[in-house]
MARSE-637225 format. One line per field, with one value per residue (C-alpha): residue in three letters; chain; x, y, z. Coordinates in Angstrom, 2 decimals, m for minus. Layout:
aa = Ala; ...
ch = A; ...
px = X; ...
py = Y; ...
pz = Z; ...
***
This chain:
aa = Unk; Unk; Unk; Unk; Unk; Unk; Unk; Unk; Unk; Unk; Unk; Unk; Unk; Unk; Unk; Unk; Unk; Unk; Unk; Unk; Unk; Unk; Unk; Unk; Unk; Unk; Unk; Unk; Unk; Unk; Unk; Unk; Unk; Unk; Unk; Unk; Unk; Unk; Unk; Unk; Unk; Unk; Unk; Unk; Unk; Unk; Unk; Unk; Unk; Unk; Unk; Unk; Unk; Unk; Unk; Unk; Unk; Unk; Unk; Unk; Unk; Unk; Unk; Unk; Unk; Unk; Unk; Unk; Unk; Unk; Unk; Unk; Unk; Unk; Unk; Unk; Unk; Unk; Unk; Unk; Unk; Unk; Unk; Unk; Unk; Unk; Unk; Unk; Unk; Unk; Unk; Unk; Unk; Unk; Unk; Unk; Unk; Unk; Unk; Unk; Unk; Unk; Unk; Unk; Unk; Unk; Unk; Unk; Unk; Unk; Unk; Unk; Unk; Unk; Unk; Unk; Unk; Unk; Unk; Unk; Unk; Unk; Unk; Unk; Unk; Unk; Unk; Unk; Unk; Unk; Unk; Unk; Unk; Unk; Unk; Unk; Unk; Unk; Unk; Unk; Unk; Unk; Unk; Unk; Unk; Unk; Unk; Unk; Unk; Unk; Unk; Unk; Unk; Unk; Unk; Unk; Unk; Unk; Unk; Unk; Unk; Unk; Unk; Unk; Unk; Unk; Unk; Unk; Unk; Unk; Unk; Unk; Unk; Unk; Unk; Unk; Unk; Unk; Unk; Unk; Unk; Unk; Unk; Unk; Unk; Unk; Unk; Unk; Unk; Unk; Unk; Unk; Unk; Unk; Unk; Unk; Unk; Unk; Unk; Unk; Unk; Unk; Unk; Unk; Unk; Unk; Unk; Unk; Unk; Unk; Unk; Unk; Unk; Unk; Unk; Unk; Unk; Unk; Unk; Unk; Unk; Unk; Unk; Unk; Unk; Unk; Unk; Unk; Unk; Unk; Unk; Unk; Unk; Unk; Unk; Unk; Unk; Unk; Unk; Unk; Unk; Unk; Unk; Unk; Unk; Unk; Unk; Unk; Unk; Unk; Unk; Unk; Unk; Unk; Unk; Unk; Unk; Unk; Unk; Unk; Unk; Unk; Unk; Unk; Unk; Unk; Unk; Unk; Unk; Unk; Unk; Unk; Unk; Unk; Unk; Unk; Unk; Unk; Unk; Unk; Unk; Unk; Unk; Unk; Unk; Unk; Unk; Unk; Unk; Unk; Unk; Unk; Unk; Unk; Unk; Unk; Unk; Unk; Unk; Unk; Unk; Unk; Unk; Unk; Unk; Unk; Unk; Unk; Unk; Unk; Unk; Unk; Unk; Unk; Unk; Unk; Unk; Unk; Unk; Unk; Unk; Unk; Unk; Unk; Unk; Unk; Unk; Unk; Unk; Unk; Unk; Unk; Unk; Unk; Unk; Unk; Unk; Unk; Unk; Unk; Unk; Unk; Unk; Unk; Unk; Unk; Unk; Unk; Unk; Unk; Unk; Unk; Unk; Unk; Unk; Unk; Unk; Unk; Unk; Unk; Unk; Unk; Unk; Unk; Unk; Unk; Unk; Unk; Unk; Unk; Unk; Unk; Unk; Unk; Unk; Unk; Unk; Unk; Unk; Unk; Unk; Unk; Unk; Unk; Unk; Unk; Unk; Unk; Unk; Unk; Unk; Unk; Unk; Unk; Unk; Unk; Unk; Unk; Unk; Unk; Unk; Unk; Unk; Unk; Unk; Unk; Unk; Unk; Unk; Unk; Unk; Unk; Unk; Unk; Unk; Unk; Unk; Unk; Unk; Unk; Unk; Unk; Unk; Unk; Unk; Unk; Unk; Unk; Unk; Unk; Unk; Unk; Unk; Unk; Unk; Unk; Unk; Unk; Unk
ch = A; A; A; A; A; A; A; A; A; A; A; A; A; A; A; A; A; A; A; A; A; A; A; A; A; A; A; A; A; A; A; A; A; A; A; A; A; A; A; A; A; A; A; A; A; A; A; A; A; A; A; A; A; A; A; A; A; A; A; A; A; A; A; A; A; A; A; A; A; A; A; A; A; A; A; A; A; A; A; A; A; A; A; A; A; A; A; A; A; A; A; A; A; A; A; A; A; A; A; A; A; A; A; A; A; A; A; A; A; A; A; A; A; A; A; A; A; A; A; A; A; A; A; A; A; A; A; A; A; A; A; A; A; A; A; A; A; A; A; A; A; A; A; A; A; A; A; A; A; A; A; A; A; A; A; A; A; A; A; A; A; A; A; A; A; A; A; A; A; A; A; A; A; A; A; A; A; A; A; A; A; A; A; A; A; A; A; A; A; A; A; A; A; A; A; A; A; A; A; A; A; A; A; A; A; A; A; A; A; A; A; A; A; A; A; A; A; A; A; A; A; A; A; A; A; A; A; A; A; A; A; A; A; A; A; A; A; A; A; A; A; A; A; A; A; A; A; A; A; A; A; A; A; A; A; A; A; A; A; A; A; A; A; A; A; A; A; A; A; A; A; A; A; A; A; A; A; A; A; A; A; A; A; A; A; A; A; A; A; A; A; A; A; A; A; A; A; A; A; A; A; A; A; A; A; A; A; A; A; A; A; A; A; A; A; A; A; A; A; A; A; A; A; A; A; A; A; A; A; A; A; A; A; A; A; A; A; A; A; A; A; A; A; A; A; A; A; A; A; A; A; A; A; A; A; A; A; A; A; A; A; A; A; A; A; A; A; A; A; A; A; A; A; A; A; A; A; A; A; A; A; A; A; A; A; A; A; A; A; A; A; A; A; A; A; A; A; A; A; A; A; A; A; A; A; A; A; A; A; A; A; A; A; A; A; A; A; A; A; A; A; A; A; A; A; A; A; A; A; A; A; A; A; A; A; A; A; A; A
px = 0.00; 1.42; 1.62; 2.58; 1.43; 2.59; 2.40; 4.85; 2.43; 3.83; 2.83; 1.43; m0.54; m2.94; m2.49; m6.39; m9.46; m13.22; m15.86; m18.32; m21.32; m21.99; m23.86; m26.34; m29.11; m29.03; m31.55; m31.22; m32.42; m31.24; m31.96; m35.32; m36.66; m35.58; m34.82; m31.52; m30.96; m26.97; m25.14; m23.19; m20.16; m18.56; m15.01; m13.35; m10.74; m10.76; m11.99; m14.94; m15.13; m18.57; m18.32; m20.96; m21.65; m23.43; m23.97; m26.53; m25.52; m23.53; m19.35; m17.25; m13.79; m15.55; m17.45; m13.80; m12.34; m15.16; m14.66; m10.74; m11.37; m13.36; m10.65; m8.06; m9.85; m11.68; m15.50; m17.78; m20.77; m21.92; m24.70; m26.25; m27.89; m29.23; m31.22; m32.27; m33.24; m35.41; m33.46; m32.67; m29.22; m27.64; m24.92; m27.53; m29.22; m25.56; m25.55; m28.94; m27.65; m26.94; m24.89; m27.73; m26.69; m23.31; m23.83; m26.05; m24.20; m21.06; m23.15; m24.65; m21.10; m19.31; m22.07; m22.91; m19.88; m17.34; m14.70; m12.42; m14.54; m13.58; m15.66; m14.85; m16.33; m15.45; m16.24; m18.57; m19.68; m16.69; m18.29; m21.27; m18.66; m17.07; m20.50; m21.73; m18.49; m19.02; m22.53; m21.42; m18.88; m21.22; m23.57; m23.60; m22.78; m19.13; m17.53; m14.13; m14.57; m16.60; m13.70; m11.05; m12.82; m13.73; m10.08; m11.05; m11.96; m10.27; m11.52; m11.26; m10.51; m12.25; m14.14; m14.35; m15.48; m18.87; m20.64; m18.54; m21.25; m20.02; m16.97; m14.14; m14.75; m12.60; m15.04; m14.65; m13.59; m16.86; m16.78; m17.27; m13.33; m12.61; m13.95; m13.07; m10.69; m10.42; m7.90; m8.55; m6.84; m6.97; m6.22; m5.73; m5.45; m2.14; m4.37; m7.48; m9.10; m8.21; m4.50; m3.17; m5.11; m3.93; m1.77; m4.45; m7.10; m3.83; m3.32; m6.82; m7.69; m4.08; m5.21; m8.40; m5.89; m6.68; m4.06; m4.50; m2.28; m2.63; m1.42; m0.84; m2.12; 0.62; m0.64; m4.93; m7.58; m10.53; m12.97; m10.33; m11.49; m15.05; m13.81; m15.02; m13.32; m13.22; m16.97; m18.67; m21.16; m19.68; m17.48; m15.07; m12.72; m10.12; m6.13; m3.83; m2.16; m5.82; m6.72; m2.98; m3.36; m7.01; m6.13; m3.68; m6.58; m7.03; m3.15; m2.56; m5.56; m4.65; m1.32; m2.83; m5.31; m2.28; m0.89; m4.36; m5.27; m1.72; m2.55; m5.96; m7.46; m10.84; m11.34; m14.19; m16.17; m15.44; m17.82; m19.88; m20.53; m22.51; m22.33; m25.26; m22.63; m25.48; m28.55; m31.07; m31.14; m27.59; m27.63; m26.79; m28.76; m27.21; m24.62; m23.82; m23.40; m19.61; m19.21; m17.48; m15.00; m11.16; m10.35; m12.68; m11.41; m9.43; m6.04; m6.34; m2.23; m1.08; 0.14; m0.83; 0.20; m2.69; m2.78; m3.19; m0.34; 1.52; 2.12; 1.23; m2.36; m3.06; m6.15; m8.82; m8.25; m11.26; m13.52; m16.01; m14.50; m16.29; m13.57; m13.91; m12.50; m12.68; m11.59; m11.76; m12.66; m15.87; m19.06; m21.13; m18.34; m18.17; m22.23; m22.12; m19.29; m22.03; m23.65; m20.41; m19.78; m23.00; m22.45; m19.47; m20.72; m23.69; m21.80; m18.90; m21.61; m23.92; m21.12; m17.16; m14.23; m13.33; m16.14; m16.66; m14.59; m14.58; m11.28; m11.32; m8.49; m7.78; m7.06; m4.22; m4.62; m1.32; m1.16; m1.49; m4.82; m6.31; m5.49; m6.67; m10.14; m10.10; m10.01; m13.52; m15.23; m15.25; m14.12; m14.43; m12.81; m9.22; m8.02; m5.24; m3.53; m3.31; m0.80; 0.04; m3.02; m1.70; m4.21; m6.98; m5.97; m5.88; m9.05; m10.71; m11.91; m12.53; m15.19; m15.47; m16.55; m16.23; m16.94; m16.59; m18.03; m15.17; m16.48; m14.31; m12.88; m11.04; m13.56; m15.28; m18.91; m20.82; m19.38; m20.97; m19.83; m21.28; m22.66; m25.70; m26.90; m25.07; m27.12; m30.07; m31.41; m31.32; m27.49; m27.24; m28.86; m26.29; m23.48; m24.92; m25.58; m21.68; m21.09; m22.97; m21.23; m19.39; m16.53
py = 0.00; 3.35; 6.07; 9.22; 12.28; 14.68; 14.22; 16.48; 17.02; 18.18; 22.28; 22.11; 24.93; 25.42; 28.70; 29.17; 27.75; 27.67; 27.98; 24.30; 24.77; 21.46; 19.15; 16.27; 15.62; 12.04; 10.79; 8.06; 6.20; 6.00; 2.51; 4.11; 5.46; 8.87; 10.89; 12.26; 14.21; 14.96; 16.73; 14.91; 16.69; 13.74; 12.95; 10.89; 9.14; 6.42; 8.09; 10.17; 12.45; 12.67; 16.42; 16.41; 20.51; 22.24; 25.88; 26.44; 30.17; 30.48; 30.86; 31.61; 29.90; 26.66; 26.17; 27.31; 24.28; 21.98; 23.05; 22.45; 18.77; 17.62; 19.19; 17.50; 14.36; 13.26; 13.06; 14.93; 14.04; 17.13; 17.25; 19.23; 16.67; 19.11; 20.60; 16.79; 15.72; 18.87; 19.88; 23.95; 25.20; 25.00; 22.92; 20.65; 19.75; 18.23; 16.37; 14.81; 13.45; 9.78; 9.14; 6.96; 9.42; 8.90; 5.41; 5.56; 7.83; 5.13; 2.22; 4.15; 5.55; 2.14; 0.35; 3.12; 3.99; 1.49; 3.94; 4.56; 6.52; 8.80; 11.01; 14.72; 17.46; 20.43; 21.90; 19.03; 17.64; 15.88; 13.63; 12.99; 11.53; 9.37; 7.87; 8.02; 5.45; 3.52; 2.67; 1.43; m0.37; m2.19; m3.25; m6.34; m3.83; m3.48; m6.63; m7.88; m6.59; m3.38; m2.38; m2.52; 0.82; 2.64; 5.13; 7.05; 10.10; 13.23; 15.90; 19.76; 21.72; 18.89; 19.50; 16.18; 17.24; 17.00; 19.96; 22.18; 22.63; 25.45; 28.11; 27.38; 23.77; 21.10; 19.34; 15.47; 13.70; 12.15; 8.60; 7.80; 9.03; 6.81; 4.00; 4.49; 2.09; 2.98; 6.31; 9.60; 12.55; 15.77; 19.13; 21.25; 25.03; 26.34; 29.26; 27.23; 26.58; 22.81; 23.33; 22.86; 19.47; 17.70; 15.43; 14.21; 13.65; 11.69; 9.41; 8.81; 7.67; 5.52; 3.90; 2.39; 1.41; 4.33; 5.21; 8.54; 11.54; 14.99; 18.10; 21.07; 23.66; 26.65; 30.77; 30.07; 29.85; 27.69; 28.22; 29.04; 28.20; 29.54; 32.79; 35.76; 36.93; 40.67; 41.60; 39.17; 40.61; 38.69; 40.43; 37.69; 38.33; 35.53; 36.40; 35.79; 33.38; 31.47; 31.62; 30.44; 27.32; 26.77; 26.55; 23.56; 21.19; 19.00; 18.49; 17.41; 15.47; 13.90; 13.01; 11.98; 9.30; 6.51; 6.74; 5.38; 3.25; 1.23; 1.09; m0.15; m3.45; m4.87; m4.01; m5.41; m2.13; m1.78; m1.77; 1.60; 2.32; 5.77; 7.57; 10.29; 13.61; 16.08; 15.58; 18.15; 19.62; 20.24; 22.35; 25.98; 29.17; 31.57; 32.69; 29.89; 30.25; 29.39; 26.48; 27.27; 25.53; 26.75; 23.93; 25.12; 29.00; 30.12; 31.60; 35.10; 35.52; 35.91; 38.72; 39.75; 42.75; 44.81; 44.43; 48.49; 49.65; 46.56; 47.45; 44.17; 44.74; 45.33; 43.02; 42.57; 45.52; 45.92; 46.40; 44.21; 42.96; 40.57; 38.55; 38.33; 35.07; 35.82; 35.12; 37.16; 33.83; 33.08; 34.48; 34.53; 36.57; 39.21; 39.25; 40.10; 42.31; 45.99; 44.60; 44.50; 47.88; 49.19; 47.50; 48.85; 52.43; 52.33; 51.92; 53.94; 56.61; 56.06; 55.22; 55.53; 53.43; 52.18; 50.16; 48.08; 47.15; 44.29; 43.12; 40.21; 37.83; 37.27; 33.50; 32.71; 35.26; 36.96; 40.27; 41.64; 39.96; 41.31; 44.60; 44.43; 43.48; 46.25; 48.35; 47.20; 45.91; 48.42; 47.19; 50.33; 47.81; 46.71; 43.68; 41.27; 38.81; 35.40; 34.29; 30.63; 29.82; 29.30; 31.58; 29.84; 26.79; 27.68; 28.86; 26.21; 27.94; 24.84; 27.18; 30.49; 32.96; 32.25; 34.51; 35.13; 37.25; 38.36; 40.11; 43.20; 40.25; 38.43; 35.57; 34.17; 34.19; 33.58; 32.28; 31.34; 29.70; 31.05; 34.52; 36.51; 40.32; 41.76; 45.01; 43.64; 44.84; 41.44; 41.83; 45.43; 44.44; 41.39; 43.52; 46.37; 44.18; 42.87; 46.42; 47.30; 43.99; 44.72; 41.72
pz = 0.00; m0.77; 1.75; 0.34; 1.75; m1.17; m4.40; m7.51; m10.27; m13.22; m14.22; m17.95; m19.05; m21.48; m23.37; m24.95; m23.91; m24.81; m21.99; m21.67; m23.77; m24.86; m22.73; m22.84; m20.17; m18.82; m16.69; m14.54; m11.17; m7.74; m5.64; m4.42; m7.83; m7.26; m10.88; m11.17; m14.14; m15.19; m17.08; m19.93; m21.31; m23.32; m24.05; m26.24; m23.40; m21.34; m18.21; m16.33; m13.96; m11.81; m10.35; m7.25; m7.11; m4.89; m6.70; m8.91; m10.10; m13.01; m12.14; m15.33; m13.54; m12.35; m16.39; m18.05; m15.27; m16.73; m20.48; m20.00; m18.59; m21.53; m23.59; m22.10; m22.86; m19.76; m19.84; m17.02; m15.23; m13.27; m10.75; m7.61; m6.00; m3.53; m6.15; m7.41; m4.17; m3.93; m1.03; 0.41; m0.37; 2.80; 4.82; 6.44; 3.40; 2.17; 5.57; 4.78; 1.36; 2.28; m0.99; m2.63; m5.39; m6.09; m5.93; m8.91; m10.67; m10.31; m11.18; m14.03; m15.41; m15.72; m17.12; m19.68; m21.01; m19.95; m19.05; m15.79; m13.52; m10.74; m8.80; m7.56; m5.06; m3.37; 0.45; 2.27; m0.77; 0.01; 2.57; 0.40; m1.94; 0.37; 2.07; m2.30; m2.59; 0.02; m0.55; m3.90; m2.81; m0.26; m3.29; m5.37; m8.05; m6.67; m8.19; m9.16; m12.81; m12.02; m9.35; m11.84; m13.54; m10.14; m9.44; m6.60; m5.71; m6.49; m3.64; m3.69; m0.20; 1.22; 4.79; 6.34; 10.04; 11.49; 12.23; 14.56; 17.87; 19.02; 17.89; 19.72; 20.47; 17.97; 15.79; 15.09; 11.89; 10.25; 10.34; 6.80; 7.14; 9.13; 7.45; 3.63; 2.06; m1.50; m3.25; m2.21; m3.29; m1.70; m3.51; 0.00; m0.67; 1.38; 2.51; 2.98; 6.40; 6.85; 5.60; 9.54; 10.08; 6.85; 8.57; 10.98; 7.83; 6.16; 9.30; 9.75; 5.93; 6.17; 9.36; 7.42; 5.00; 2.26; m0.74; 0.48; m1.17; m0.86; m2.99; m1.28; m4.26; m3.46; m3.27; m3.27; m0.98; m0.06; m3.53; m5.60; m8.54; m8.06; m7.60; m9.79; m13.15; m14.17; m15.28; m12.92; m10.57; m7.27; m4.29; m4.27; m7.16; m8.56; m8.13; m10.59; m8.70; m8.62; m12.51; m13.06; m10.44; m11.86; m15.49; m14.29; m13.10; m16.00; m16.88; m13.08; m13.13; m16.34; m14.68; m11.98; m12.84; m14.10; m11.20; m9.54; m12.26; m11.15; m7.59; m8.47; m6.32; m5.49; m1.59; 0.19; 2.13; 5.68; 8.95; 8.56; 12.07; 12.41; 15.14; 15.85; 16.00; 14.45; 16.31; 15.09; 18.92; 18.91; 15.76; 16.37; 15.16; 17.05; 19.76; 22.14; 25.52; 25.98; 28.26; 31.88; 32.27; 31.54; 29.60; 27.23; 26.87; 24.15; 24.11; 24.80; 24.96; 21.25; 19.79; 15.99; 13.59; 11.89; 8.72; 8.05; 10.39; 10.97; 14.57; 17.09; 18.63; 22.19; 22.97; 25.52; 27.66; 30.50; 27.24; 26.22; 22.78; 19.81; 17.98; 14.24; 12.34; 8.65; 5.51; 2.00; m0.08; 2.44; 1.33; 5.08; 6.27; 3.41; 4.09; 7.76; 7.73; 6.95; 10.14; 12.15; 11.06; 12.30; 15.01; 16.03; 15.36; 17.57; 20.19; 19.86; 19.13; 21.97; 24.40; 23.50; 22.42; 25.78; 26.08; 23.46; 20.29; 17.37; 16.53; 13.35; 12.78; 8.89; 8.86; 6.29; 3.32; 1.81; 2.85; m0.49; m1.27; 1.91; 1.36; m1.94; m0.74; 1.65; m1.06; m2.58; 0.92; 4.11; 7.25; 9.92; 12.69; 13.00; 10.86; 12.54; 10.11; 11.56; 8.46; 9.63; 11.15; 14.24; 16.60; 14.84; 15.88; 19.61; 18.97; 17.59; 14.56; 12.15; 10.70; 8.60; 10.01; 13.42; 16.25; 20.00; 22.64; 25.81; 28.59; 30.92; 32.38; 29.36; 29.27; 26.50; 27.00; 23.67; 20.70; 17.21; 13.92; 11.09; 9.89; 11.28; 10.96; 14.04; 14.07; 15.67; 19.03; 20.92; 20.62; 21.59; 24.68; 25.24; 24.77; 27.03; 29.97; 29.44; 29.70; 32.71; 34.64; 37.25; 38.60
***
C-alpha cells in the first residue's frame, strides 16, 4: 500500500481555452426510484469524472475548469444533487444526502460507457462523496470486474469534520473518514481553512488502510477556482495566482489518474458504524453560551500585527471585545461584515471606544490579497492577520466565520460559527448588559 502524503504534479498549461457549452441531459435512477438528471459533457478518453456541485448560479472559472477537462480528454458528469433531491441550499441539506446518489451515478457511469470513472467534489460535498463510494462499494454492483474501472476520488478543499457545535470547540472527523478504504486525493489550498489538520485527515484515511495523497495547491484559498473573473457581478474576485493554479486542473488530473489506475485493487467495504454527532437539537442558530470551564477557553495571549499599520495589537483591555475570524474567499463573512460595522458604530456613538470594540483575525490570506479586498469591501474595525493559522488553531476555529463574545474580564462568553446580521437589538442588549457587569 502506498503512503505518500505529497504528491509532484507536473505544471502544464494550457495557453487558450473555450468555456463548456456542450452538454447532454441524462436521466437516470437512484436505488429508491428517485430521478436524477446529469449533465453529460462527453469525451473521447478512457476516463470520467462525476463532479458532485453544490452551486446552482452560473461561475465563469468553475465552467472554463469543466470546459478544459473535456478538452483535455476526460469526460464529465456534473450534478447538484441538492437541487435533485429537492433539497434547500444549505450545509444541512448536504448532511442529509446519504450518498444513494453517487452510488447511482457510479453504477450508471461504468455500465454506460465502460470507461475509468472517478468522482470529484469540493467543500462538504466531500463527505457525500465518500459515504456516495461507500454505498457502492457495499452493493452487489461493486464486483471484481466493475472495481477494476472505479479510481477514486479526487476531492477539492475537502471538509471532512462533522458539524462544529459550538466556535471554539474542535469538531470530530466524520466517520465515513474513518472508514473508507479505497484512493482519495486531496487538492488542500495552502491558505485554505483545513490546511493545519492535513496530517491528521492523512493518518486517519491511512489507518483504514486508504491510498491517500494529498497536494498542497501553493498561493490560493478555499474556492479558488469559483472565484469571480473581471466583469462578474460577485465580491469575491479571482487572483492571478488562482486563474494560473485553476487553469492547471485537467493536466494534473490527467497526470494523476495513471498513477491510480496502477494502484488499483478490489477491496471489500469496511464496517460503517454511524455515530449520531449532528442531532437536530444540537444544531446551532445563534450565539452559544460558551461552556465554563477553563479547559474550554481560548487563548487570549497571542500577539498579531494589523494588517493596516503593521504594529502588534493590544487586545482585551477591561472592554467588552467581539472577535472576528474571517476570511476574504468566504461568502457569510463578506455578508455580515455591513452589520459589524454598524455594530461597532452604535456603540462607539452612543457610548465611546473604551467600552466596546470588534477586533477580526484574517485567517491565512497573503497580505497583499487582503489589502486588496479592503479596497472594494469596508471594514471600519481593526483587521489582525493570523498568516500561519496558528491563533486559529488555539481557537478552535474549524469554521469560517467564526466569532466570540469576551467580557471586561477576558472571558469568553458567547461564541458562534457562522454569519448573522449583528445590528439587531437582541445583541445590543447582550453587549450592554456585558457592559454594565461589574466583577
Amino acid at each position: 500500500m502506498l503512503k505518500i502524503s505529497f504528491l509532484i504534479f507536473l505544471f502544464l498549461n494550457f495557453s487558450s481555452y473555450s468555456f463548456a457549452s456542450d452538454f447532454q441531459e441524462l436521466i437516470i435512477y437512484d436505488s429508491d426510484e428517485n430521478e436524477l438528471v446529469v449533465d453529460v459533457y462527453p469525451a473521447k478518453g478512457k476516463y470520467l469524472q462525476i463532479f458532485l456541485t453544490r452551486h446552482s448560479d452560473n461561475r465563469l472559472m468553475f465552467e472554463k475548469l469543466i470546459a478544459d477537462t473535456v478538452k483535455s480528454g476526460i469526460e464529465v458528469w456534473r450534478i447538484n444533487l441538492v437541487t435533485n433531491y429537492f433539497l434547500p441550499e444549505s450545509s444541512d441539506s448536504i448532511d442529509k444526502l446519504s450518498g444513494l446518489g453517487v452510488s447511482a451515478l457510479i453504477k450508471h457511469a461504468i455500465e454506460l460507457t465502460n470507461k475509468n470513472v472517478f468522482v470529484s467534489a469540493y467543500d462538504r460535498m466531500s463527505l457525500v462523496a465518500l459515504k456516495g463510494i461507500h454505498h457502492w462499494q457495499s452493493s452487489t454492483n461493486y464486483t471484481l470486474d466493475n472495481s477494476k474501472h472505479f479510481l477514486g476520488s479526487v476531492l477539492f478543499y475537502p471538509n471532512f469534520y462533522n458539524e462544529q457545535k459550538m466556535a471554539g470547540l474542535a469538531p470530530d472527523l466524520a466517520d465515513i473518514v474513518k472508514i473508507s478504504n479505497l484512493p482519495v486525493v486531496i487538492f488542500q489550498p495552502k491558505f485554505g481553512g483545513h490546511i493545519n489538520n492535513i496530517d491528521e485527515i492523512l493518518s486517519t484515511f491511512w489507518s483504514s488502510d486508504t491510498a491517500a495523497f494529498s497536494y498542497i495547491v501553493p498561493g490560493v484559498r478555499d474556492w479558488f477556482f469559483m472565484h469571480a473573473l473581471k466583469g462578474e457581478n460577485r465580491k469575491i474576485i479571482a487572483t492571478d495566482e488562482e486563474i494560473k493554479v485553476s487553469n492547471l486542473i485537467p493536466a494534473q488530473i490527467n497526470q494523476l489518474l495513471p498513477i491510480l489506475e496502477s494502484i488499483n485493487e478490489y477491496k471489500p467495504p469496511s464496517t460503517f458504524k454511524k455515530t449520531n454527532n449532528n442531532k437536530s437539537s444540537d444544531k446551532i442558530i445563534g450565539l452559544q453560551k460558551f461552556p465554563d470551564n477553563k479547559a474550554f477557553y481560548p487563548d487570549l495571549n497571542f500577539k498579531l500585527y494589523d494588517i493596516k499599520n503593521n504594529h502588534p495589537y493590544k487586545q482585551f483591555k477591561a472592554k467588552v471585545t467581539l472577535v472576528n475570524f474571517w476570511a476574504s474567499w468566504c461568502p457569510p463573512c463578506v455578508e455580515e461584515i455591513p452589520s459589524l460595522n454598524n455594530l461597532r458604530e452604535y456603540f462607539h456613538k452612543k457610548y465611546s471606544r473604551e467600552f466596546f470594540e470588534i477586533v477580526s483575525i484574517n485567517f491565512q490570506e497573503p497580505k497583499k490579497d487582503i489589502l486588496e479586498f479592503l479596497k472594494i469591501v469596508s471594514v471600519d474595525f481593526p483587521v489582525l492577520h493570523d498568516f500561519n493559522g496558528h491563533v486559529s488553531d488555539k481557537w478552535h476555529v474549524f469554521a469560517l466565520p467564526s466569532s466570540f463574545i469576551i467580557d471586561k474580564n477576558g472571558k469568553v462568553v458567547y461564541s458562534i460559527n457562522r454569519g448573522i446580521d449583528w445590528n439587531t437589538d437582541e445583541i445590543k442588549m447582550l453587549i450592554e448588559q456585558l457592559m454594565t457587569e461589574n466583577f
